[in-house]
VOMI-798468 format. One line per field, with one value per residue (C-alpha): residue number from 1; x, y, z; residue in three letters. Coordinates in nm, 2 decimals. Example, Ala and Ser with C-alpha at 12.3 -4.5 7.8 and 13.67 -1.06 7.14 Angstrom:
<atoms>
num	(1, 2)
u	(1.23, 1.37)
v	(-0.45, -0.11)
w	(0.78, 0.71)
residu	(ALA, SER)
</atoms>
This chain:
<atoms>
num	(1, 2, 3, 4, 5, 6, 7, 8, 9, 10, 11, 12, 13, 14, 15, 16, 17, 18, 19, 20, 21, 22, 23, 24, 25, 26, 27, 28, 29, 30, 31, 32, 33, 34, 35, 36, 37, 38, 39, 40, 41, 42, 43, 44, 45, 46, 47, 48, 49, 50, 51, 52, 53, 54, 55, 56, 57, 58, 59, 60, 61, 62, 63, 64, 65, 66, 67, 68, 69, 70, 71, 72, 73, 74, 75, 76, 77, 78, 79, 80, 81, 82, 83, 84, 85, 86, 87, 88, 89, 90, 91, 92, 93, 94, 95, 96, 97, 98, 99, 100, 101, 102, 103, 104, 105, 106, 107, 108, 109, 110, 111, 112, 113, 114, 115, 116, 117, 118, 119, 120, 121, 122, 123, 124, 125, 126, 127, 128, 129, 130, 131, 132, 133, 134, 135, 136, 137, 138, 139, 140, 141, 142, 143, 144, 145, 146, 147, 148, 149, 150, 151, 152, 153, 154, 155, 156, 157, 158, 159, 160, 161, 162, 163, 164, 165, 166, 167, 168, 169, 170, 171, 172, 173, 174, 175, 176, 177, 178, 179, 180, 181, 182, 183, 184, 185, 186, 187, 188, 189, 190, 191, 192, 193, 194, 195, 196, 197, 198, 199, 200, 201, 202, 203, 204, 205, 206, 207, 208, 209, 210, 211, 212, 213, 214, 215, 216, 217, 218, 219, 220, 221, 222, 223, 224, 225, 226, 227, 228, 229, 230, 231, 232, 233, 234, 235, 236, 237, 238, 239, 240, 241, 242, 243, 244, 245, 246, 247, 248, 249, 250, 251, 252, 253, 254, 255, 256, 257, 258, 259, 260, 261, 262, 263, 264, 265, 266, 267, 268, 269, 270, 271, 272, 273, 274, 275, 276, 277, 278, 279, 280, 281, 282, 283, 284, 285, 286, 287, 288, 289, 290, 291, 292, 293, 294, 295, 296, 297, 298, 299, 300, 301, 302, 303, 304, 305, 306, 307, 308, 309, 310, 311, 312, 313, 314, 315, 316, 317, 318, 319, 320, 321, 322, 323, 324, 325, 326, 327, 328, 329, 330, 331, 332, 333, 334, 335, 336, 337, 338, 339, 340, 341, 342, 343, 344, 345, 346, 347, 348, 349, 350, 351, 352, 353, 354, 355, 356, 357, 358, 359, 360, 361, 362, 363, 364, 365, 366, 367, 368, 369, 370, 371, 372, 373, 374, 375, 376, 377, 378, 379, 380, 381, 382, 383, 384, 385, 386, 387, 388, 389, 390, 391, 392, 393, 394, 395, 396, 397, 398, 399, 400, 401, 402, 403, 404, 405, 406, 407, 408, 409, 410, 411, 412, 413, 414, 415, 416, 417, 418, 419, 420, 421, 422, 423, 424, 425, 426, 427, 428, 429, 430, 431, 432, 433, 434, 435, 436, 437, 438, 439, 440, 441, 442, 443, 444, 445, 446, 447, 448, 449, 450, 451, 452, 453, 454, 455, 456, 457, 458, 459, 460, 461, 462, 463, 464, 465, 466, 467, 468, 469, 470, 471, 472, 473, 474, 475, 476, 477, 478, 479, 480, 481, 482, 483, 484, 485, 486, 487, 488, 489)
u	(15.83, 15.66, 15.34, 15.23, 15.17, 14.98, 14.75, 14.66, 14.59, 14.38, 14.23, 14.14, 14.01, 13.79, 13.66, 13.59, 13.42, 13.17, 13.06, 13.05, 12.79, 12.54, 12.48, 12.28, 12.09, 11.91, 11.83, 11.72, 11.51, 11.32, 11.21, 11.12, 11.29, 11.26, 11.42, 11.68, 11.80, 11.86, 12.04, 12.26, 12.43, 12.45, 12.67, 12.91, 12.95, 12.94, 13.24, 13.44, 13.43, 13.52, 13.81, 13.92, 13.98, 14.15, 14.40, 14.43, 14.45, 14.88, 14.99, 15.29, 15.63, 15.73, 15.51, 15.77, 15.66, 15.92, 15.79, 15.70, 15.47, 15.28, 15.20, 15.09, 14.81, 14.71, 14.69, 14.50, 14.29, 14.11, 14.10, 13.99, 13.70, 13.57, 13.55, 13.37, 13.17, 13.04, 12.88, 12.53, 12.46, 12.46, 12.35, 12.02, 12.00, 12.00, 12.34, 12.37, 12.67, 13.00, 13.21, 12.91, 12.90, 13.26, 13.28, 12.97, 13.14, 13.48, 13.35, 13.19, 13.48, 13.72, 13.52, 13.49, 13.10, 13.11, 12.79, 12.70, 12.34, 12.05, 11.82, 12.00, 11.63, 11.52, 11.80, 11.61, 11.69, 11.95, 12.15, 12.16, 12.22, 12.56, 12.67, 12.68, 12.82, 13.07, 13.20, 13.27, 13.44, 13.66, 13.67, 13.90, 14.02, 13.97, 14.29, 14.33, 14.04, 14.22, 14.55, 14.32, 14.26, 14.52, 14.85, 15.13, 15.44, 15.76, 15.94, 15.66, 15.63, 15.22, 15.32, 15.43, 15.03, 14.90, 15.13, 15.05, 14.63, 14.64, 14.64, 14.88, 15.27, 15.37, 15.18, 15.28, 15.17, 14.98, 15.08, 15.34, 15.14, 15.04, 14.71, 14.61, 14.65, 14.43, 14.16, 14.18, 14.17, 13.86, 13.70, 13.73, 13.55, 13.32, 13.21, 13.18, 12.94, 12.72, 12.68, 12.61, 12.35, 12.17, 12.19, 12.06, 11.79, 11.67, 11.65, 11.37, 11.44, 11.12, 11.29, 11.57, 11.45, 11.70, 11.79, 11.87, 12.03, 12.25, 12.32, 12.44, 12.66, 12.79, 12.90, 13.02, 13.25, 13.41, 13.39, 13.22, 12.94, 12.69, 12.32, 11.98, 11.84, 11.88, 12.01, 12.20, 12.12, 11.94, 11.58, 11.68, 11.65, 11.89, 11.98, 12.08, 12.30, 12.48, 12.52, 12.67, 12.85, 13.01, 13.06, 13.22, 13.49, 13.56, 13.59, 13.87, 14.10, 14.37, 14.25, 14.57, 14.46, 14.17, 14.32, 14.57, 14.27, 14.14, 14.42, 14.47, 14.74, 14.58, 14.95, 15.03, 14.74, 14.73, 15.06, 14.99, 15.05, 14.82, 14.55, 14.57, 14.60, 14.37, 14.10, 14.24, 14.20, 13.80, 13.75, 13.94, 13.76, 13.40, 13.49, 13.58, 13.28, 12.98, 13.09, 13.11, 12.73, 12.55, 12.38, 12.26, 12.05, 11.73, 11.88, 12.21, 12.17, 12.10, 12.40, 12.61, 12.49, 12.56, 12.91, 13.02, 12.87, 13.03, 13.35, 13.34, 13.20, 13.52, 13.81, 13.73, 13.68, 13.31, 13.14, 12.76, 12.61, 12.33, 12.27, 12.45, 12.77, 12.85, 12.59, 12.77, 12.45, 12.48, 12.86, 13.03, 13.40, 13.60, 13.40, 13.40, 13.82, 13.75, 13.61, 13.89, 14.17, 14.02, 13.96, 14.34, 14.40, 14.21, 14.15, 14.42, 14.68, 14.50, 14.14, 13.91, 13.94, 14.11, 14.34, 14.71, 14.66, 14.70, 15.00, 15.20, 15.07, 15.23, 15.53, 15.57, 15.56, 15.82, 16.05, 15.97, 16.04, 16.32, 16.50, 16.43, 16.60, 16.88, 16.89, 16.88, 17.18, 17.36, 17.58, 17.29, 17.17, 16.79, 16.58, 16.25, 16.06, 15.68, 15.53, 15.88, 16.07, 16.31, 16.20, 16.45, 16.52, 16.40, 16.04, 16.03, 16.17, 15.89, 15.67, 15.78, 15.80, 15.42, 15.31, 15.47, 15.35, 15.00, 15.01, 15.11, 14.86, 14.59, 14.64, 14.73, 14.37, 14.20, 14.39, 14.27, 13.92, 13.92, 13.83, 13.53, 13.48, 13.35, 13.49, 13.79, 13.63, 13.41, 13.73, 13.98, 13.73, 13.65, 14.01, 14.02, 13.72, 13.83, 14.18, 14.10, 13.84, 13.54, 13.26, 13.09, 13.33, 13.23, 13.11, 12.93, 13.01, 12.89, 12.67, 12.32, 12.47, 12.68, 12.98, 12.71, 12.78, 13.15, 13.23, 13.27, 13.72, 13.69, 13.44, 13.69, 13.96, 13.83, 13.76, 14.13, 14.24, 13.97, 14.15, 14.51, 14.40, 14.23, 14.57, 14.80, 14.90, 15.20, 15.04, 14.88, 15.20, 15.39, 15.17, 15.23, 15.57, 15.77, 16.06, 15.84, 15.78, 16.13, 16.24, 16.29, 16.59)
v	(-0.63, -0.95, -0.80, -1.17, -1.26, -0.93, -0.96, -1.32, -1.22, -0.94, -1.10, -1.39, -1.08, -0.94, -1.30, -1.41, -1.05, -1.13, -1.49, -1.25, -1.04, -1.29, -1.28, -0.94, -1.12, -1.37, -1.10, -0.84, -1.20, -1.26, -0.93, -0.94, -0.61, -0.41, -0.56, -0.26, -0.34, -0.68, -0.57, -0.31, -0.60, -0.84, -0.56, -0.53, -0.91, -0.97, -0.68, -0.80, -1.17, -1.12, -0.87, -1.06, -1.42, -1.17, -1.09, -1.47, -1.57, -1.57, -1.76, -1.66, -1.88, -1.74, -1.72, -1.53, -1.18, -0.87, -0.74, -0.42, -0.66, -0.78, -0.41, -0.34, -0.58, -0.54, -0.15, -0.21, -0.50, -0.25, 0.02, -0.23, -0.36, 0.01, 0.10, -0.21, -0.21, 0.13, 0.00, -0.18, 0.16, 0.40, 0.21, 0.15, 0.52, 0.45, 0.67, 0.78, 1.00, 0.80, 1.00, 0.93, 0.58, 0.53, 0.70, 0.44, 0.14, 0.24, 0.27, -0.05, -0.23, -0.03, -0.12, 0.25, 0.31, 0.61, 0.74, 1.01, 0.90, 1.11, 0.80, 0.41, 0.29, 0.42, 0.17, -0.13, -0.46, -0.58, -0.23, -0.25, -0.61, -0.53, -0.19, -0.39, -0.70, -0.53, -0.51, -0.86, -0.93, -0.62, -0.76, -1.01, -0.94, -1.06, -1.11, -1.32, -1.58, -1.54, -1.69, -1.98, -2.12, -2.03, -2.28, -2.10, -2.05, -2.25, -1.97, -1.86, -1.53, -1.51, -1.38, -1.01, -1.06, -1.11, -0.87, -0.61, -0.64, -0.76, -0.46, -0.47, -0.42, -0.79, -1.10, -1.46, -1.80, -2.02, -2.33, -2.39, -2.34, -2.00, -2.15, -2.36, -2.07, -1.82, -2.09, -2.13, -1.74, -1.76, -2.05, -1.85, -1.59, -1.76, -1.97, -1.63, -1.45, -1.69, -1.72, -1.36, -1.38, -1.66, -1.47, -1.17, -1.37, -1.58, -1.35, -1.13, -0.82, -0.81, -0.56, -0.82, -1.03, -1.26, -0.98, -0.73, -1.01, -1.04, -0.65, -0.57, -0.92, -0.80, -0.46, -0.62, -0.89, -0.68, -0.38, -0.18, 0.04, 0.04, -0.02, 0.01, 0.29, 0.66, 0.65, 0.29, 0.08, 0.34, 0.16, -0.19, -0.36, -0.40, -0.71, -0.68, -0.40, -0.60, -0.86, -0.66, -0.44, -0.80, -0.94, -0.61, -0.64, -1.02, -0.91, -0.68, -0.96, -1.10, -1.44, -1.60, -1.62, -1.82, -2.06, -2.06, -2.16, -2.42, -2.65, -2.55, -2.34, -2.09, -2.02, -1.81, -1.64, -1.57, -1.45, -1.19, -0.83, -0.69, -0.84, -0.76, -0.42, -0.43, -0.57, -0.32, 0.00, -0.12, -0.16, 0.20, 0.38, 0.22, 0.31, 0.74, 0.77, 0.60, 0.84, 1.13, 1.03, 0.86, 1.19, 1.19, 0.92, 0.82, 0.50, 0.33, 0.08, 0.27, 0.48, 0.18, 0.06, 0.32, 0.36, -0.02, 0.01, 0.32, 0.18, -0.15, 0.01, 0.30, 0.12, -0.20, 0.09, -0.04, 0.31, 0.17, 0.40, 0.34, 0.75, 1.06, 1.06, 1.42, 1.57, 1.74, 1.73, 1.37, 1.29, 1.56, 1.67, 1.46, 1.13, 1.26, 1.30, 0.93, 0.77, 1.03, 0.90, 0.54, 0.63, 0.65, 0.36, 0.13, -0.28, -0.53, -0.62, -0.92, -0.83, -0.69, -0.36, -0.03, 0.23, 0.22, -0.05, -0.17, -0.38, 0.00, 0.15, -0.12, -0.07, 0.32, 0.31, 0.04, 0.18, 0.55, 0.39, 0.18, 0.55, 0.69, 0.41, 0.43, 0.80, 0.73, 0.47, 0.48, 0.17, -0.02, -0.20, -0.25, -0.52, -0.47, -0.79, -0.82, -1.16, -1.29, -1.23, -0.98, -0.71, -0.59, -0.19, -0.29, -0.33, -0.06, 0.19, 0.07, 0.16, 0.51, 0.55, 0.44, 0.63, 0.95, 0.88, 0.83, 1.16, 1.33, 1.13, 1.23, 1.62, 1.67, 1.53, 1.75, 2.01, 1.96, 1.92, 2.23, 2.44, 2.31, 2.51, 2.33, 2.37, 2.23, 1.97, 1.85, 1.82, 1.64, 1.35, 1.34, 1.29, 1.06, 0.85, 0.79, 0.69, 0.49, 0.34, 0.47, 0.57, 0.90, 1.14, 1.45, 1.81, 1.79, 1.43, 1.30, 0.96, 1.14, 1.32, 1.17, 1.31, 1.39, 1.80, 1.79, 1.85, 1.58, 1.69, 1.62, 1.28, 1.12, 1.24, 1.10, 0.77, 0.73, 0.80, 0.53, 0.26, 0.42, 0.34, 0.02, -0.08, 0.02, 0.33, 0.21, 0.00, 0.32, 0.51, 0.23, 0.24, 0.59, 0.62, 0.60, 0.38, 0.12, 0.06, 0.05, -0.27, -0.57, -0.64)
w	(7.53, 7.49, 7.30, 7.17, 7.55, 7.65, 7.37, 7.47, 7.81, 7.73, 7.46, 7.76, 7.97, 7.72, 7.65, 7.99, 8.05, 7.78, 7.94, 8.25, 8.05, 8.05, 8.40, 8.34, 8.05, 8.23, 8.52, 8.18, 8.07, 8.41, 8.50, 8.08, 8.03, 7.71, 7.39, 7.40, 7.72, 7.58, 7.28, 7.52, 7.67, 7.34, 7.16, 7.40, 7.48, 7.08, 7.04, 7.38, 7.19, 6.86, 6.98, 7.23, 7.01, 6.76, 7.01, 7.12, 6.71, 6.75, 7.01, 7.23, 7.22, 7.46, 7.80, 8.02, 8.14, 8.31, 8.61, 8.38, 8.17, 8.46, 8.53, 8.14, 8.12, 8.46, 8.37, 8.04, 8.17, 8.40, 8.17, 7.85, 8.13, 8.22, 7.89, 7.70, 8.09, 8.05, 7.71, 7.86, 8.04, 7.70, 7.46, 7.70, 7.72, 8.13, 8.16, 7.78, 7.85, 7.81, 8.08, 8.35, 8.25, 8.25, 8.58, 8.72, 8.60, 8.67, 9.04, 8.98, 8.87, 9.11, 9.44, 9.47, 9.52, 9.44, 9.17, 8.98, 9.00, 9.21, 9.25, 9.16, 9.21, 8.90, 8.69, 8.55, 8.71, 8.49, 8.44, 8.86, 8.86, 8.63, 8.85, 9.11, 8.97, 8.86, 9.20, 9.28, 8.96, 9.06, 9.43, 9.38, 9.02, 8.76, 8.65, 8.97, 8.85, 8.44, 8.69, 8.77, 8.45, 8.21, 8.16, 8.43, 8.31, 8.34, 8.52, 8.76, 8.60, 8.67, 8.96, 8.86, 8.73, 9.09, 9.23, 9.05, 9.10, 9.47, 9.74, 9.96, 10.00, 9.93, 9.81, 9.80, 9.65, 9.91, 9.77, 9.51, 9.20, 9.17, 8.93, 9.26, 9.48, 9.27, 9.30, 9.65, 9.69, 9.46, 9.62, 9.97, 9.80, 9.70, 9.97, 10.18, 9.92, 9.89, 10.26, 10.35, 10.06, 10.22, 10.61, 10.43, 10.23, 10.50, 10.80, 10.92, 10.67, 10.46, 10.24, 10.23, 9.93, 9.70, 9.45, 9.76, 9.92, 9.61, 9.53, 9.89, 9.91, 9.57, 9.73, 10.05, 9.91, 9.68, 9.95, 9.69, 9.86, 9.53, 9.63, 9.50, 9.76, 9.79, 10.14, 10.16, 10.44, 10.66, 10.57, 10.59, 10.99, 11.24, 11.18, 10.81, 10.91, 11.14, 10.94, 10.64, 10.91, 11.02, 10.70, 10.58, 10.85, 10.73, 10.36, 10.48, 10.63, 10.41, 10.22, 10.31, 10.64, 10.57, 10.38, 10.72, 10.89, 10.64, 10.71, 11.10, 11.10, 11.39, 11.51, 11.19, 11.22, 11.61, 11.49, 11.24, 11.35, 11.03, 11.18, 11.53, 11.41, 11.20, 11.50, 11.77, 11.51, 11.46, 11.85, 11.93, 11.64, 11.73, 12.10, 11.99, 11.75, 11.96, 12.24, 12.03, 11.89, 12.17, 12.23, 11.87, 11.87, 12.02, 12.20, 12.30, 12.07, 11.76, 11.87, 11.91, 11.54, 11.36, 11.48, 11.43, 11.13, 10.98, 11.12, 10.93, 10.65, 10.63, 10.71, 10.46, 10.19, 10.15, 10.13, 10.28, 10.54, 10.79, 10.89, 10.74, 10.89, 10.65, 10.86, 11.17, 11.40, 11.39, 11.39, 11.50, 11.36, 11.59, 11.47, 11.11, 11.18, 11.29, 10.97, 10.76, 10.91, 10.87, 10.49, 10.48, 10.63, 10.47, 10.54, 10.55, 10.23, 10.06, 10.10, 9.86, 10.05, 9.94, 10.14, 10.21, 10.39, 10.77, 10.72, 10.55, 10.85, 11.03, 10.89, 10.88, 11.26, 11.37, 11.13, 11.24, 11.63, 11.46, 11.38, 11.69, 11.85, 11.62, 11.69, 12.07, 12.05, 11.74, 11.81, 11.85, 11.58, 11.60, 11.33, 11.21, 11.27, 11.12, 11.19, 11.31, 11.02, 10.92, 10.74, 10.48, 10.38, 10.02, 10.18, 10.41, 10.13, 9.91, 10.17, 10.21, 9.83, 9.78, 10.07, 9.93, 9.59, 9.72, 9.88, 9.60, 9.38, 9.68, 9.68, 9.28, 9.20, 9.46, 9.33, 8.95, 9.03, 9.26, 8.88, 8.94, 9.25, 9.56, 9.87, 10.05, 10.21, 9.90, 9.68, 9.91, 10.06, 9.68, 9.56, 9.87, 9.81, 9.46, 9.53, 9.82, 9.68, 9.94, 9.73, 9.98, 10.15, 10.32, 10.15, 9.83, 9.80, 10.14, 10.20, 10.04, 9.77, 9.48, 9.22, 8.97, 9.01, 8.91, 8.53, 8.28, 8.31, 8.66, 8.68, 8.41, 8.63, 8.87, 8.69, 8.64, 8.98, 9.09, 8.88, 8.98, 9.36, 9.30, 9.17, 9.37, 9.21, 9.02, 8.73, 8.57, 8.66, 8.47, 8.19, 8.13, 8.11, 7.82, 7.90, 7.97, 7.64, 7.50, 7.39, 7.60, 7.76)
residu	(UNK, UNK, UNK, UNK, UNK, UNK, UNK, UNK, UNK, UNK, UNK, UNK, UNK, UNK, UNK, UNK, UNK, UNK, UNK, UNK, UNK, UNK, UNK, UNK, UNK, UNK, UNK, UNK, UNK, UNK, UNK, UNK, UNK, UNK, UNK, UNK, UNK, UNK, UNK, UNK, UNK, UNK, UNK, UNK, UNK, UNK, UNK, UNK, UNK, UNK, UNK, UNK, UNK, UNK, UNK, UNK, UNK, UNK, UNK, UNK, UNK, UNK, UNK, UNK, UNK, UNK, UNK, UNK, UNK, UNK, UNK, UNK, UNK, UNK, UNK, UNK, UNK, UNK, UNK, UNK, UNK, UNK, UNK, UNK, UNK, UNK, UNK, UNK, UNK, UNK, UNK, UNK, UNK, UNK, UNK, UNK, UNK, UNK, UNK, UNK, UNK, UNK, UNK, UNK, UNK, UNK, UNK, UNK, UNK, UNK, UNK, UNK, UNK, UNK, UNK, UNK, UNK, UNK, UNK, UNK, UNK, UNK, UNK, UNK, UNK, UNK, UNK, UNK, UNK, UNK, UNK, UNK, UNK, UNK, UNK, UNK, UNK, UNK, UNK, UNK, UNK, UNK, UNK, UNK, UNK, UNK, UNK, UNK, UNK, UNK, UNK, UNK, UNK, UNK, UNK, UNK, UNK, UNK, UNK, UNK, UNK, UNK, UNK, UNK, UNK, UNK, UNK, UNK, UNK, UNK, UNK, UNK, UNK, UNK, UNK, UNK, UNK, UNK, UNK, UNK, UNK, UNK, UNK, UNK, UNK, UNK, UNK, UNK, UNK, UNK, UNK, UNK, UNK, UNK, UNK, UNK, UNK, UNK, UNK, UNK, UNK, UNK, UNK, UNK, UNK, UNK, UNK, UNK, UNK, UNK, UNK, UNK, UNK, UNK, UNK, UNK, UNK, UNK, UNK, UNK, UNK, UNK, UNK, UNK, UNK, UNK, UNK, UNK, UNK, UNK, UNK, UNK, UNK, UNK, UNK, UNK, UNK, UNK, UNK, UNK, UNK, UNK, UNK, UNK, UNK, UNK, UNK, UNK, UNK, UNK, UNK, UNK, UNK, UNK, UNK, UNK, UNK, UNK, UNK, UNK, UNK, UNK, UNK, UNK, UNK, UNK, UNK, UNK, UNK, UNK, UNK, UNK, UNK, UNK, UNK, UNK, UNK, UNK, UNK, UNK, UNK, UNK, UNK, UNK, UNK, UNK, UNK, UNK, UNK, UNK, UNK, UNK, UNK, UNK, UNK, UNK, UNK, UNK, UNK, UNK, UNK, UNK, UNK, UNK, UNK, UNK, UNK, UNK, UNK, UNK, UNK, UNK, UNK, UNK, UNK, UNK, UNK, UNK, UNK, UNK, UNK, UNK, UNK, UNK, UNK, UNK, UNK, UNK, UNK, UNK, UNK, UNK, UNK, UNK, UNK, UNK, UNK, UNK, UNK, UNK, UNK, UNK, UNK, UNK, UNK, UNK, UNK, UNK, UNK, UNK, UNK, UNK, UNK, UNK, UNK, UNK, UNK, UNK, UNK, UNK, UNK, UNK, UNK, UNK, UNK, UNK, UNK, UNK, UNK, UNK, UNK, UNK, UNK, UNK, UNK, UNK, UNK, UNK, UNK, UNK, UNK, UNK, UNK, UNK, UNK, UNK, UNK, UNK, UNK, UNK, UNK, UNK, UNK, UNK, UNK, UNK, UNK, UNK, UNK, UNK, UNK, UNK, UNK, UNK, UNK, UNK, UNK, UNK, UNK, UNK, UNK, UNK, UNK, UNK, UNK, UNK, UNK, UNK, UNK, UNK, UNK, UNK, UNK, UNK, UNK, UNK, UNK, UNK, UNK, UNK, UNK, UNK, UNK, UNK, UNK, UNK, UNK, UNK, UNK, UNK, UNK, UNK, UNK, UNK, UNK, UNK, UNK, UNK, UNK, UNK, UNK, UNK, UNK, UNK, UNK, UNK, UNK, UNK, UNK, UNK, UNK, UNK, UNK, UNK, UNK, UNK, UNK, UNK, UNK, UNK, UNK, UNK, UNK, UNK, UNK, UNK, UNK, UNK, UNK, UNK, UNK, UNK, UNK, UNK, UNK, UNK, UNK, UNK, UNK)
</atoms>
């Protein structure tokens, strides 16, 4: 085990999570917040610092990292970040209880959006600023902008790092230096935030104003869901919830493809059966649930809204809501079976979004047709192409392996958290929300309630599940087992 290396890299986590810090200080300065709310985000920023160059004090020899390292310190990264993140909230007394806060900023970090508070309005500025911060560091990863800046090694071993924090089945480098690549990811993303803040900002939604602007771009790019209102979007215009309901659906699309399109290459991307997928899901599911809801609603339009909206908003993982789609007057069960299975499946590998993701689903089905076809005619030996490449078994059998452990994951939470004693429905769009990282499910938990009535057991469970889903599942699983830690071979 190369400890010398995973302590540098956390201790460059924990150091560029305090610069990150400040942000939240100048916002605590210009609304000239309390001196304690000052102090709440100084302690934390001081500790992350002075930890952090301790673990960067030895310097590694050797900057190689096993597969099984690249999970470690993406595992602890996220955990280390929850923990120190949770910090600004009880020392400010605005969430003093650490397993509340720790579930807020896990959901934060996680993209989750899911809250255990009854009114987010009531947070001062900076504390909301932070929460929903929080979710466009997470977004990307912030291990992803640490690949950016640090030296890569000789034997291209960063990768297992990127691997292990990006959603989706497979992830490659964009150019030949994987430090070049995680900038152009990162440049992407931010090009793309700070246009929806500016759309937001400077379009006809008077309740739209620059911090808005910036709190719902925040929970958009990093398909978060976190917001500063009771009932989300439902107050805010039309045209801001199209706008966010558009730039959701973007923020769910792999970033390789946009680089694709930087330099021209519209071939690949016409090309891509993710995307396509991804495109004719939205349009099918928008199509099911307006004509399950038209009735619902006074007009067409508002009908139409609310079901591209809630579309966009589901499958990227994003969590925002325009209307109460728990409430079974207004979207009745098939639409609510709609925006479940849509919670499963989840936005496109390589996207800030949550889920199994598309390109799994992808997969699944050609290789359930591919054995039907072999069943059919035996003798016949049929390939599975994605994109026009072969697809090897070692792929699709890690597929089927995540997808089982997933639903294992998925139905052992709901299970635990059923002492608490809510209904069916309450815990499993719970245990769902959490691991694909939703924010509101149905019951108890819907779109205008929060987590806030489970126990303190179940919230931290919950917290851990949220980081197990924003990663991929296996990085926690890894973390946890004992043979990871034996000695290096």
């Amino acid at each position: 085990m190369n400890y010398t290396s995973i302590k540098n890299i956390l201790g460059k986590i924990m150091v560029l999570l305090a610069f990150l810090m400040f942000l939240p200080i100048i916002v605590c300065l210009c609304e000239d917040e309390s001196e304690r709310n000052l102090i709440s985000f100084l302690i934390p920023i001081t500790l992350l610092f002075v930890i952090g160059k301790l673990l960067m004090v030895k310097k590694a020899e050797n900057n190689s990292l096993l597969p099984r390292e690249g999970f470690i310190i993406v595992a602890l990264s996220w955990i280390i970040m929850s923990l120190f993140g949770c910090l600004p909230f009880i020392i400010s007394g605005e969430i003093p209880n650490f397993i509340d806060a720790f579930f807020e900023i896990t959901s934060g970090f996680t993209t989750t959006g899911s809250s255990i508070l009854n009114d987010p309005s009531k947070l001062s500025k900076s504390m909301m600023f932070w929460r929903s911060f929080s979710h466009w560091i997470g977004g990307m990863g912030i291990l992803v902008f640490i690949l950016a800046i640090i030296p890569e090694s000789k034997d291209g071993s960063a990768m297992y790092i990127l691997r292990a924090e990006s959603p989706g089945p497979q992830v490659g480098k964009l150019v030949s230096k994987m430090r070049v690549t995680s900038r152009i990811l990162y440049l992407i993303y931010v090009f793309l935030t700070v246009l929806q803040v500016l759309i937001l900002w400077l379009g006809p939604d008077a309740k739209m104003d620059f911090f808005n602007s910036l709190i719902y771009t925040f929970g958009t790019a990093g398909t978060g869901g976190l917001g500063v209102d009771v009932g989300s979007l439902e107050t805010y215009t039309a045209y801001s919830q199209y706008v966010i309901a558009v730039f959701m659906l973007i923020f769910g699309i792999n970033f390789s493809l946009f680089y694709l399109i930087l330099i021209g290459n519209f071939k690949e991307v016409f090309k891509n059966q993710e995307v396509k997928l991804y495109f004719i899901i939205v349009i099918i599911s928008i199509l099911i649930v307006f004509l399950n809801i038209y009735n619902n609603y006074a007009t067409t339009e508002e009908a139409f809204r609310h079901a591209f909206f809630q579309v966009s908003s589901i499958i990227t993982t994003t969590g925002y809501s325009t209307t109460n789609f728990a409430d079974s007057s207004l979207f009745p069960s098939m639409a609510q079976m709609v925006l479940i299975f849509l919670m499963l499946f989840g936005a496109c590998a390589g996207s800030t979004g949550g889920g199994i993701k598309i390109s799994r689903i992808n997969i699944l089905f050609r290789s359930i047709l591919k054995k039907i076809k072999n069943m059919v005619s035996p003798r016949k030996v049929e390939v599975l192409i994605i994109d026009g490449n072969k697809t090897d078994e070692e792929m699709v059998n890690s597929v089927h392996t995540f997808l089982v452990v997933y639903m294992i994951v998925l139905f052992a939470v709901a299970f635990i958290i059923s002492i608490d004693g809510y209904d069916f429905t309450t815990n499993f769009s719970a245990s769902l929300a959490c691991l694909s990282n939703i924010g509101p499910g149905l019951g108890k938990v819907g779109p205008y309630e929060n987590f806030n009535g489970f126990s303190y057991f179940s919230k931290f469970i919950l917290s851990l599940e949220m980081i197990t889903g924003r990663l991929e599942l296996f990085p926690m699983l890894i973390l946890f087992s004992p043979k990871t830690w034996k000695k290096r071979v």
